[in-house]
N, C-alpha and C positions, 0 to 999 in steps of 0.2 A: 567739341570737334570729334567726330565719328572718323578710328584708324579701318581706312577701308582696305580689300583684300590687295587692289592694287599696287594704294600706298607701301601696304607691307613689302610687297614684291620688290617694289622699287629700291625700298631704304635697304632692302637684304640684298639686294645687288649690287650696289652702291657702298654700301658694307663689306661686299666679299670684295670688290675691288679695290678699296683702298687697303684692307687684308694685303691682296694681292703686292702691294707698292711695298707694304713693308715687308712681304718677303724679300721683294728684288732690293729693299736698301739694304737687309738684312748680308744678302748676298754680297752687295758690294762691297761694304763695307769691311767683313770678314777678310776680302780677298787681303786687306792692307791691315786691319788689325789681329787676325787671328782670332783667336782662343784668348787674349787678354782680357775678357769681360769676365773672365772668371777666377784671375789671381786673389782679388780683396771679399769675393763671393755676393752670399748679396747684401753685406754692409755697403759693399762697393757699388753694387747697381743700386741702391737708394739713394747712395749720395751722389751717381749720378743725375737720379730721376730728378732730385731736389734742385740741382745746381739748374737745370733746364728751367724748371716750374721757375726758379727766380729769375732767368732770364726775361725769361715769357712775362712775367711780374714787372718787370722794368720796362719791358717792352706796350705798358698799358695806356703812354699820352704819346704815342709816337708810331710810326711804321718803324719795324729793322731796315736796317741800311747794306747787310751783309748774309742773314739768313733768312728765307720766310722762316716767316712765323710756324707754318704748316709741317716746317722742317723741325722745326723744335718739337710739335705733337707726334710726329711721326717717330723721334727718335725715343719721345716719352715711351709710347705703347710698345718699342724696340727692346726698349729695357725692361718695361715690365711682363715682357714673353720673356726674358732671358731670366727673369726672378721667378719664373714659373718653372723655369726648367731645372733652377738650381733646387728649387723647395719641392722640385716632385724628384729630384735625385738625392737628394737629401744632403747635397753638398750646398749648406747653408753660411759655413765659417772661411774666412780668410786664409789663405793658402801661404802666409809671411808670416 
């Protein structure tokens, strides 16, 4: 299958947009948690990412009943912008 200029265009559009979604979850989110994603550092955002992925993992003969699914990915790539931010500040260690 031949990735044409088009298709590129699309999926890079389509990509800054959902970009875009996890800014504004980012946002909201913040408004109610703060600065707490960065007490346990990023020991702490792994074991978040991890606990998601097993949801999601659970979630594999069934639809969610209370989250999409899309909400679980969304907050994956939430956390691993937030481990990119701790590992290019170089505050990598737990803050307790």
């Amino acid at each position: 299958m031949t990735y044409t200029e088009k298709q590129r265009d699309t999926d890079n559009k389509t990509f800054e947009a959902v970009v875009d979604t996890l800014v504004k979850t980012h946002h909201k989110k913040s408004k109610d948690y703060g600065n707490s994603w960065r007490i346990l550092g990023l020991i702490g955002i792994t074991i978040q990412i991890v606990h998601k992925a097993i949801r999601i993992w659970n979630l594999r003969d069934r639809p969610p009943e209370n989250e999409a699914l899309k909400d679980s990915y969304k907050d994956i790539a939430v956390y691993a912008i937030m481990a990119m931010m701790l590992i290019s500040e170089g505050d990598i260690n737990p803050r307790i």
